[in-house]
N, C-alpha and C positions, 0 to 999 in steps of 0.2 A: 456432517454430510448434509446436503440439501435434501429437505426432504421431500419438494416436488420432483420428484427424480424425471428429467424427459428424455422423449421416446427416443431409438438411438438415431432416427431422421433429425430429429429436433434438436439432438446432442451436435451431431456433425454440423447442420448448419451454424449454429451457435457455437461451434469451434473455431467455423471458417471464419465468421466473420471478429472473435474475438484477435484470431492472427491477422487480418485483412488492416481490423483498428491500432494493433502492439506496431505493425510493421510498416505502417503509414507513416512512422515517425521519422525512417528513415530518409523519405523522400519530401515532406510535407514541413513548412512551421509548425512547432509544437510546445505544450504545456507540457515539461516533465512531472509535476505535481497530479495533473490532470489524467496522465497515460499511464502513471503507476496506481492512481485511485481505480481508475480501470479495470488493470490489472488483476489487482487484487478483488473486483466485484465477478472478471472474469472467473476467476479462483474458484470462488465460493458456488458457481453456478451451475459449474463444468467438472466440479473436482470432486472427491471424496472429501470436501474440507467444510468444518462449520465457519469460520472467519478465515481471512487471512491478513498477513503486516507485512510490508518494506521497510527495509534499512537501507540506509546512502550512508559513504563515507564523506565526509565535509572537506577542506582542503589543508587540516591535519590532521587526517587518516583516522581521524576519529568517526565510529557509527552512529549515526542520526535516525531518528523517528522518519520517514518520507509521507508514507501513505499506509492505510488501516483501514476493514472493512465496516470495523464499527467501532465505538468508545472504548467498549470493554478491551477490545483488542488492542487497542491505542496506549491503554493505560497499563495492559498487561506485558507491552512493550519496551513502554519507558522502563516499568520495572527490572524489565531485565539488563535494560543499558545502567541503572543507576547501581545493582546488584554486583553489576560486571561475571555473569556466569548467566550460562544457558545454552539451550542448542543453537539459536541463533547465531550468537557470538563465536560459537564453536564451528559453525559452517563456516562463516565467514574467516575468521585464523587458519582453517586444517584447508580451503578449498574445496572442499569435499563435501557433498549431500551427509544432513545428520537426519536421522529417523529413527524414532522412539513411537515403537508402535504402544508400550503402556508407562506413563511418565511414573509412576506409582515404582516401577522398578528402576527409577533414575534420582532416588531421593538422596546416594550420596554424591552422585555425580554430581548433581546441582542440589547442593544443600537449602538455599536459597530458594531459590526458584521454584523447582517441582511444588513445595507447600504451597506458595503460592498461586498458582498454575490449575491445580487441583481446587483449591479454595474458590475458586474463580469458575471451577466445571468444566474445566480443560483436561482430556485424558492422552490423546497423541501429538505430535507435533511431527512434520514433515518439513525442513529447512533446506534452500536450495542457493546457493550462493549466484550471487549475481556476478560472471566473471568470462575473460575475454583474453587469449593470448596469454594466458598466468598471470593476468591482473584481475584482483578480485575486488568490485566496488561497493558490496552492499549481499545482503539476501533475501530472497524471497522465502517465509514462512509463511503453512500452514497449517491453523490448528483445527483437532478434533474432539468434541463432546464425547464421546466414545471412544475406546478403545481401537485397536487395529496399525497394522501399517496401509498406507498407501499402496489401492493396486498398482503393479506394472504399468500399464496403459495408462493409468494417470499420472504415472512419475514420469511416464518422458511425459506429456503433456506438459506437467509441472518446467521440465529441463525448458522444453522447448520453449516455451512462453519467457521462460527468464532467460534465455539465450538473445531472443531475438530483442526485447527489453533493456538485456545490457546493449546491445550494439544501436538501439537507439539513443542511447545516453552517449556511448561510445562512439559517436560517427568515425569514420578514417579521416575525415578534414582535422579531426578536433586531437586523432591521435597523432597526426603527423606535427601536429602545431604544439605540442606538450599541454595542453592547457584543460585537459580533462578534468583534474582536480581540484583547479583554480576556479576558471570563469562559472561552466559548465554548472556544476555540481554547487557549487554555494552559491549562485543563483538561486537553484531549485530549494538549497533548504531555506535560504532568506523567505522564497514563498510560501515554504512549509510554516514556517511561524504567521508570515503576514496572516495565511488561512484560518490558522487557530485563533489569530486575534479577531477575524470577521467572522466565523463560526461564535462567539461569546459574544458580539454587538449584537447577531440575529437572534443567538437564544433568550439572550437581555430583553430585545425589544420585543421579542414575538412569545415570549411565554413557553419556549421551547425545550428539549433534551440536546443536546449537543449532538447527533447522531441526524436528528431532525433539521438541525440549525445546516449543518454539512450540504447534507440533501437539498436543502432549500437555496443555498447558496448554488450549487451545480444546475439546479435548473432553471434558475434565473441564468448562470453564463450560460446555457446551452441555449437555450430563446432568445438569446442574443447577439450569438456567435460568439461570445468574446470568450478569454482565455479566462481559465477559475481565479491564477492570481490577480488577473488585471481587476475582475470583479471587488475583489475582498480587497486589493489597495485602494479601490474608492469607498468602500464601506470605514475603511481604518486610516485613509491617508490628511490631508491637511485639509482640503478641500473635501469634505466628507459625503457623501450622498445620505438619503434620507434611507435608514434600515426599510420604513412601512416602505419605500418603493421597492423592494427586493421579496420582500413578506407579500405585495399586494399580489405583484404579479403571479405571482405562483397558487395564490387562492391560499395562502394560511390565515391572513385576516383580512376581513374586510375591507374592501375599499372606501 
């Protein structure tokens, strides 16, 4: 849970305009990489939740890492794609929200996992499946340092935000045309990778945490309007940009 809890004027506003940004997609060009990073920073701010992760399915219905609000979460991710068991996994197979208000009582459910999970100071998970029409593309997870389920009023919140998320992925152009899982979708994880690989050029060159390196990437594309993957394909692509120009502007090192 965040611990800056704000005021419930301050909550609203910052509700509104987190839906104002998820919902923009449907009408606007957009980063899917970008609006799930989002996302899940909305998550963490608005919610009951210490981190949150995205999964995407790629275009053999296998689930992918998308977006994570921090490394830990990122890494505690993968784990559970590599593990193959979890709440995650399990939202997204059943369609159905999974909620483990204490993982400690989920140890044989997920043999794997929970130790994991736990090891790492994770106590609850809130799992909400990204899904549209009876097609389910991915989930929204949230985890918790503490114990607890997710109040009501933050679980639709939760519903809502990954409702309106899926159907930005999901536009009706892109469902009428079958090509959701094709173009769409392994687009966005192609950028998911290109990200990770310019996230490690910036922690390399700028002495950083990968968490740092992230941050420092998104606010260079943000002072610049440009798209997060557009950024990190000129940090990693053939034609490379200089890392210190992405480090300078943002003031991590010197000019």
């Amino acid at each position: 849970m965040n611990s800056a809890a704000p005021s419930h004027q301050q909550r609203e506003s910052r509700l509104l305009q987190a839906f104002v940004q998820v919902t923009a997609t449907l009408v606007d060009d957009y980063d899917i990489p970008e609006m799930l990073h989002q996302l899940a920073g909305h998550c963490v701010e608005l919610l009951e939740a210490s981190t949150a992760g995205i999964l995407l399915t790629d275009q053999r219905g296998s689930l992918q890492l998308l977006a994570s609000s921090t490394e830990q979460t990122r890494l505690l991710e993968l784990f559970q794609l590599q593990a193959d068991e979890g709440p995650c996994l399990e939202a997204f197979r059943s369609g159905e929200t999974v909620t483990v208000a204490d993982l400690s009582d989920a140890a044989q459910r997920w043999p794997a996992f929970v130790p994991h999970a736990r090891q790492e100071g994770f106590s609850a998970v809130h799992a909400v499946p990204l899904r549209l029409r009876g097609q389910t593309i991915g989930t929204l997870n949230l985890f918790n340092r503490r114990t607890g389920a997710l109040g009501e009023a933050d679980a639709r919140v939760a519903r809502a935000l990954a409702d309106v998320a899926t159907m930005g992925i999901l536009q009706e152009r892109a469902i009428r045309r079958g090509e959701v899982l094709t173009e769409q979708l392994q687009s966005a994880l192609n950028g998911r990778i290109t990200i990770e690989q310019a996230k490690g050029v910036l922690a390399h060159a700028g002495d950083l945490d990968m968490d740092r390196a992230f941050q420092t990437l998104r606010a260079y594309a943000r002072d610049h309007n440009a798209h997060l993957t557009e950024v990190a394909r000129r940090l990693v692509g053939e034609d490379r940009m200089d890392p210190r120009e992405v480090l300078r502007r943002v003031g991590t090192i010197a000019g």
